[in-house]
N, C-alpha and C positions, 0 to 999 in steps of 0.2 A: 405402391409407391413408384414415382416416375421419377424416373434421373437422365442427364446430360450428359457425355464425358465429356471434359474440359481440359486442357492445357495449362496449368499455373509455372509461372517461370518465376524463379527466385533466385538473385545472387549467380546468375549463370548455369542455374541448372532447373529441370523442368521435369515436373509430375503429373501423372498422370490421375486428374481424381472425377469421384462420380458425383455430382451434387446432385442433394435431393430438393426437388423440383417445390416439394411441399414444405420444406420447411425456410427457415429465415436463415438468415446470414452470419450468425452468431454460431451456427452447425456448423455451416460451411468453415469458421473458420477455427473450430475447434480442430475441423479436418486436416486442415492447414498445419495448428500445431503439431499434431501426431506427426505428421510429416517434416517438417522444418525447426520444429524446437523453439520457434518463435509464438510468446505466450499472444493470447488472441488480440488483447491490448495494447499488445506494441507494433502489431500487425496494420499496413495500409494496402489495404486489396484494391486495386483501380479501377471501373467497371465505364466505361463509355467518357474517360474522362472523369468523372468523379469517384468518391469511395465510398466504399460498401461500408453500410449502416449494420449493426447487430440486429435491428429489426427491420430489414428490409424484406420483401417479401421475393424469393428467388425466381418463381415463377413469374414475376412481372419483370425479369431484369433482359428480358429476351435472348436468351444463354443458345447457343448454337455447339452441333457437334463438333470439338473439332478446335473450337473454341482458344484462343490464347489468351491469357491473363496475367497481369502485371500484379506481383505482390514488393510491398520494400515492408524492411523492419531484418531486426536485431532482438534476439534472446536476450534475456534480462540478467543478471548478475552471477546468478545457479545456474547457466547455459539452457536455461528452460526444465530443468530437471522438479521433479516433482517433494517438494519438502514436505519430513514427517512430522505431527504437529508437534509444537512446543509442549504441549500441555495431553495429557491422557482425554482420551474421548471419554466421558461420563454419560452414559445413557439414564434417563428419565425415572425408571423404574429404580436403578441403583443410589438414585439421591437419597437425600434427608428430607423429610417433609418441608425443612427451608432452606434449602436449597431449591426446590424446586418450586416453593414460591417467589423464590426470586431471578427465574428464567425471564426470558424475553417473554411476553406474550400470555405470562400465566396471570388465571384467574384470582382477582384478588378477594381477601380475607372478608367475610359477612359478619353479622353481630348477633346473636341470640337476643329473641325478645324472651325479657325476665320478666313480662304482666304489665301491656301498657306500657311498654320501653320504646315504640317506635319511634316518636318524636325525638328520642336522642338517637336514636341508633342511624338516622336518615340525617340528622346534624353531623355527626362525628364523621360520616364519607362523605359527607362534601366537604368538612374541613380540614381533612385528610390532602386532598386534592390538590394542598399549596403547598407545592416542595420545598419553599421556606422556612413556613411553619413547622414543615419535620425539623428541620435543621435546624434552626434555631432551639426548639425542643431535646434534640437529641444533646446539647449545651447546658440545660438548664444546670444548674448545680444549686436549685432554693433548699427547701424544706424537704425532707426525705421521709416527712411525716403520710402515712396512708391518708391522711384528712387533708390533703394537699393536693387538688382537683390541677394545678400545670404539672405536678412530678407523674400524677397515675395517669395524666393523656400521653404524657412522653411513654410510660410502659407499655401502656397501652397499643399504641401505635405498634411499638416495637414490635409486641407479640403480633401484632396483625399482620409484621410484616415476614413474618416467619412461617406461615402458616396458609393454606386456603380454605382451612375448614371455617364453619362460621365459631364463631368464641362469645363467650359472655363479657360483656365490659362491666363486671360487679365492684372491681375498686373503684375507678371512675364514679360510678354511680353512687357508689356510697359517699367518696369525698362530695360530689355535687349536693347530695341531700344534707349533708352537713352544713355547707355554705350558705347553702340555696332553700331554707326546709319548705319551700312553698313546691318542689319536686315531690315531697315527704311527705302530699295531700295523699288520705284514703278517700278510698271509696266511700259513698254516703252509707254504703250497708255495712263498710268495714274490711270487706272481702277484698285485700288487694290495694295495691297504688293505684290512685287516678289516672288516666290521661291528663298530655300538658300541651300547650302551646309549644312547636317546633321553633318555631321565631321566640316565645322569651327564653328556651334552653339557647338558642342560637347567642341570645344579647349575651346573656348572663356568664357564658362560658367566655364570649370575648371582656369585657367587663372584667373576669377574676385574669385572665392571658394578659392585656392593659398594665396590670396592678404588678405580675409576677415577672411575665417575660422579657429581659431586656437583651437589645443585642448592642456589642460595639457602636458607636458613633464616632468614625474618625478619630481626628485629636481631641474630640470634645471630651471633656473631664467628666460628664456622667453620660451612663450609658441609655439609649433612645428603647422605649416602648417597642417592642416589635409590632404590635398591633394599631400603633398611632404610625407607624412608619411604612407598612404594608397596608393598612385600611382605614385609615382614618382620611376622611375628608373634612375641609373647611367651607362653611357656610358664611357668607356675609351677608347680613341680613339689613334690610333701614324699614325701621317701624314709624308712623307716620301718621296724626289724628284724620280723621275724613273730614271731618268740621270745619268748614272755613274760618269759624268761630276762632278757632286753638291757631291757626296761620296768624289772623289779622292781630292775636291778641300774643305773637312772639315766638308761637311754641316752634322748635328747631324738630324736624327729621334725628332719629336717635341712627345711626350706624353701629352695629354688632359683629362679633365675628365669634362662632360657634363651632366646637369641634364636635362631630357624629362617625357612627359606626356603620349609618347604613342611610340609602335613599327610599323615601317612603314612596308607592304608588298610588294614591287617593282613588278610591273608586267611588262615583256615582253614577247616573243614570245618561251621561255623556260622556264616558270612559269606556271606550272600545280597544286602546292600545295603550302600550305601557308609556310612551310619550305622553298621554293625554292626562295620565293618573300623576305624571311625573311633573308637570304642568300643575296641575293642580295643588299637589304639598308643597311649592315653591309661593304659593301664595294663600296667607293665613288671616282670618278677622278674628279681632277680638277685642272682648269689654277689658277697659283701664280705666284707673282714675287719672283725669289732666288735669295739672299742678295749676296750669294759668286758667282755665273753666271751672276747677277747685267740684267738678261731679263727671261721672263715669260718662267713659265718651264710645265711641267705634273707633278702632284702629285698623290700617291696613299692615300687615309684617309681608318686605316681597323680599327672598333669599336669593339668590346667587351662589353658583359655586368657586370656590376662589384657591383651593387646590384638589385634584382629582389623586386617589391613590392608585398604586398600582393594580389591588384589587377591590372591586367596589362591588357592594352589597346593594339589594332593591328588595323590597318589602312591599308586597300586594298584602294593603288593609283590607283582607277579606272580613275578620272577625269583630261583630262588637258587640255589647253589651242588651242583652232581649230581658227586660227588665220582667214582663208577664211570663216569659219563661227560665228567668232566672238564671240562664247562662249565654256563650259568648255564639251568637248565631254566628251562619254565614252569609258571603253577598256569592250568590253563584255565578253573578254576572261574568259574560267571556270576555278573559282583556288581552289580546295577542300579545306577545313578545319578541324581538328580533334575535338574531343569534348572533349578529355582532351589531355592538349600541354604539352611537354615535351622539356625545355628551355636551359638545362645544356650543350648542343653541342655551345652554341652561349656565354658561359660567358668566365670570365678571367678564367686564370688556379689555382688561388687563391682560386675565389667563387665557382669552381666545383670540389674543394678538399673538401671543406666544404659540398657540395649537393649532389653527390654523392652514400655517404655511406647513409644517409636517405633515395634518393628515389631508389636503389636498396631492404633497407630492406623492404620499404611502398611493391614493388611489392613481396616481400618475402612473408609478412603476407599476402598479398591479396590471394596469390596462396593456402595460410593454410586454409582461409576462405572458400574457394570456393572448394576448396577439401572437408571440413564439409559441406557444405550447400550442394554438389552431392550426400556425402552418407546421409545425412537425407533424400533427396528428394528420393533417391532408397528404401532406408525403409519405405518412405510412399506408393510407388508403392505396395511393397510387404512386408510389415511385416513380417510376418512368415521365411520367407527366409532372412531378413535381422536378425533378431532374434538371428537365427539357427545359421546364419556363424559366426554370433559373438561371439556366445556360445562358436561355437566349436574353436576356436581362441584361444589358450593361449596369455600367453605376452611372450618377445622372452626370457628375462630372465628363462622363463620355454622352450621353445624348446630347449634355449642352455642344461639344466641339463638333458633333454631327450632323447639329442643326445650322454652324456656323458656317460651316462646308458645303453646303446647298448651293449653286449656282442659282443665278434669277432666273434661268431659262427650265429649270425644273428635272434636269438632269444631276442622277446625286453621281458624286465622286467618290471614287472608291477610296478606302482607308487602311491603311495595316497596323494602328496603331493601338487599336482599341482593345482594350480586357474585359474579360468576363468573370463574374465570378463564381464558383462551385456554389455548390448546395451549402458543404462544410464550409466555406468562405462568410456566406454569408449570414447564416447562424452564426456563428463565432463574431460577428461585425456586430449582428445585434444585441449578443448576450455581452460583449463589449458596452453599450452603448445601457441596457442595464444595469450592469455595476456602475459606470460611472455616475448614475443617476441616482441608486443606493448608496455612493459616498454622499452624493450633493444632501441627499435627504439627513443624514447625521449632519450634513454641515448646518441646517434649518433647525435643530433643535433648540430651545432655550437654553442658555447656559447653567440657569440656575436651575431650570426642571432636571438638568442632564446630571448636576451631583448630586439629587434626590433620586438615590436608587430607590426608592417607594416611590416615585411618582407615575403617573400617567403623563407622556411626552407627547400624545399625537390626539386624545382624546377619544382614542377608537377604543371600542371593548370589545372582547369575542366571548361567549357563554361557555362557563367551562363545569358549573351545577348548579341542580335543580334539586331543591327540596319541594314536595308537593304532598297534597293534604287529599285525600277520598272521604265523604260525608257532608254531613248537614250544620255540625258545629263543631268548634277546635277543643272539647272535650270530649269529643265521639272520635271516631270514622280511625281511617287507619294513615299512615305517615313514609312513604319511600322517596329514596334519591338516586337521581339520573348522575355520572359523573363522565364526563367528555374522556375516552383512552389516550393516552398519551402515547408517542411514536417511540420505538423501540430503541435504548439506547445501545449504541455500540461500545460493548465494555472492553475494548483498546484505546479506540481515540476519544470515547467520551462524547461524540458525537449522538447528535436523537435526531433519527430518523422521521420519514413526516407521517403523519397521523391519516389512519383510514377511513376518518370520519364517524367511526361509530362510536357509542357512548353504554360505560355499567350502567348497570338497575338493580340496584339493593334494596330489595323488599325483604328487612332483617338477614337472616344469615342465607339465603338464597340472591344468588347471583348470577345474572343473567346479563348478553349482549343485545343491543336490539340498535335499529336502524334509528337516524336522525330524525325522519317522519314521526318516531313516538316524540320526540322533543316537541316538536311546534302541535303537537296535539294535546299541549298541555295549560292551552287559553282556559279550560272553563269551559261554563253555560249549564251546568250541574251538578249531581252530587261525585260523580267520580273524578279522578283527580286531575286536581287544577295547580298549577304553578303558587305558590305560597312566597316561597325564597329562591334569589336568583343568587348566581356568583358567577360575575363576571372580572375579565383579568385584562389588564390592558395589551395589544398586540405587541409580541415581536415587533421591535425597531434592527436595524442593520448595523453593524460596527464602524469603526472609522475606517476602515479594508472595503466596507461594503458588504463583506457577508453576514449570516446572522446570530 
């Protein structure tokens, strides 16, 4: 370890300390505190004119023996004194099995396969997923009967959430085969329940949620479906004869408007991405009979999306009907997917007057962000050099007076008026100039998407679960779900932390973390598993403050 002695003067008096060469700035001024009483965060170390970063790297700051240094700051309320916690330290081991399910960071609860259970058990954690849905659930006050598939997913959940061991969902399942007895299929030899369809457990569970679950709506005297208000999207559709015959002879374009649970992905032999599948179920032929031709015609049905929810459903038609082999094949074909969807090419021209101008600005501030976050990252490579150039930066308001100051004879004149601004200056000027940008973008919302707290406001989706299918047909093969981790809540202010980008993997009651590479490796092209059901959620939008 190589150190510098240095000089820090504080408040008229001066220390003598060693800074270690290898580490960052954040030691150093933890060093500071021991010494001064002033916590690290209220502390401004001055180093060449600007201030020391907590992640500045010491050795690039060209520290000399000998060295004097400017610190300012003021101890905090407890004179910098060390407070013992409010609450008893509980260590890990001394919890309760739920209690320590519901640590920051703990692995969550799996589901036993009871024989050919995985199709629900890979439904239930991704539907898990929608912190609404707990919520609203955890409200229910219907039927208290065990034959009552919304009371035993509320228990359910519950228990899940007390627990990391995997569990059987047996009352669940027994309420669903009651509802539902086409779950209550055996096997052809007897031995055991069938395999089912992930996607029709998927419908059928929102279907019986629809019918049970309602949550407040406002002053409105009845209360709103939670599942029409979180997931339901509207279709507008105008069915239309091919015939020139049905035009000339009066027939009008019909206009529909259909309420669905989920977006279908059409696959054929020119469906490589889930845009192309999604293109395709938006437009539909079919045999009718025409009232003014009085015999069956061709019709064209072309839909439109005319409200988007908050969370929205896509369904890759892999399965259908193999009539020589009697059950529901698959189509192996690879169909990519994005991990965050972009829906406004597929709505009415109404809803994408409204969408828009929010998600052009959403990609505006992202770009402002990620411009900040390159040059921070370049100034943690090299301090010194990132320092310097900012030093020597004016603002343009001074090049322009600089420029104005130029003799014709090519002699410049000197100036004592001009500023410069720090490193910290000028971050702070930009991340200025992002909030303001994140109010204007709340100012750009629709006013009427904006009191639909189920709506989707910008049109953007991010992928938050994956049900996916392994085998050759959806009464075979085996059934797990991918589910996006969410970022750690802080249980003081209630605040969530941002998210590390990895995602569960619930193959039944085994539970595993794995990198986002396994998600986009879940196109297809065979028998192992392929993306089935997607669930995507519409992005975080910014408050009228600007934050989020």
């Amino acid at each position: 370890m190589s150190t510098i002695s240095v000089v820090v003067k504080h408040q008229g008096k001066k220390y003598d300390v060693d800074v270690d060469t290898s580490a960052t700035g954040d030691v150093f001024k933890y060093q500071l505190y021991s010494l001064t009483g002033v916590e690290p965060d209220r502390q401004k170390v001055l180093l060449k004119g600007s201030q020391l970063k907590d992640d500045t790297d010491m050795s690039k700051v060209g520290l000399k023996p000998g060295q004097m240094i400017m610190m300012m700051g003021t101890p905090g309320e407890d004179g910098g004194a060390i407070a013992r916690p409010t609450e008893k330290v509980k260590f890990i081991e001394d919890m309760t099995e739920a209690e320590a399910a519901q640590q920051a960071g703990a692995t969550p609860a799996g589901l036993q396969n009871s024989g050919n259970t995985c199709y629900l058990n890979s439904t239930l954690q991704v539907l898990r997923s929608i912190p609404e849905l707990n919520d609203a659930l955890k409200s229910y006050k219907g039927e208290q009967s065990t034959l009552d598939p919304t009371a035993q997913l509320r228990n359910l959940y519950d228990m899940m959430s007390k627990t990391q061991e995997g569990i059987p969902p047996l009352g669940f399942l027994h309420a669903l085969r009651v509802t539902y007895p086409q779950f209550a299929e055996r096997e052809r030899d007897g031995q055991g329940f069938a395999q089912q369809d992930a996607e029709e457990a998927w419908s059928q569970i929102l279907t019986q949620l629809k019918q049970k679950l309602k949550i407040p709506e406002g002053d409105a005297a009845k209360d709103a479906s939670f599942i029409d208000k979180y997931m339901g999207l509207e279709l507008t559709s105008v069915l239309e004869c091919d015939e020139p015959g049905a035009k000339e002879a009066g027939e009008e374009p019909k206009t529909t408007k259909d309420r669905l649970l989920k977006l279908n992905c059409h696959i054929d032999g020119h469906t490589n991405h889930l845009r192309d599948g999604i293109v395709n179920g938006l437009v539909e032929k079919l045999e009718k009979k025409s009232e003014v031709l009085d015999r069956e015609a061709t019709y064209t049905k072309r839909s439109q999306i005319s409200r988007l929810p908050k969370y929205l459903t896509v369904h890759f038609m892999r399965f259908f009907w193999k009539r020589e082999v009697q059950k529901k094949a698959k189509i192996m074909r690879k169909v990519t997917f994005p991990l965050e969807l972009d829906v406004v090419e597929f709505c009415t021209d109404e809803l994408r007057k409204a969408l828009i101008p929010v998600r052009d600005k959403v990609r505006e501030v992202r770009k402002e962000e990620h411009d900040i976050e390159r040059a921070r990252k370049r100034r943690k490579m090299n301090p010194i050099d990132g320092e310097n150039a900012q030093e020597s930066t004016p603002s343009s308001s001074m090049d322009k007076k600089k420029d104005e100051k130029k003799p014709s004879g090519g002699d410049v004149e000197m100036t004592t008026d001009e500023t410069f601004k720090t490193d910290a200056e000028f971050e702070a000027e930009k991340e200025a100039e992002v909030l303001a940008a994140k109010k204007e973008l709340y100012s750009l919302i629709n006013q009427d998407l904006l009191k639909d707290e189920g709506a989707n406001q910008s049109g953007l989706y991010e992928l938050r679960g994956v049900i996916t299918h392994q085998g050759a047909s959806a009464d075979s093969g085996h059934y797990t779900a991918y589910v996006k981790k969410t970022g750690i809540k802080d249980p003081v202010t209630g605040k969530v932390g941002e998210e590390d980008g990895k995602w569960w993997w619930f193959n039944d009651d085994k539970v595993s973390e794995v990198e986002v590479e396994k998600i986009t490796a879940l196109a297809g092209g065979g028998e192992s598993h392929s993306a089935l059901v997607l669930l995507y959620r519409a992005i975080p939008l910014p408050s009228a403050d600007g934050t989020q």
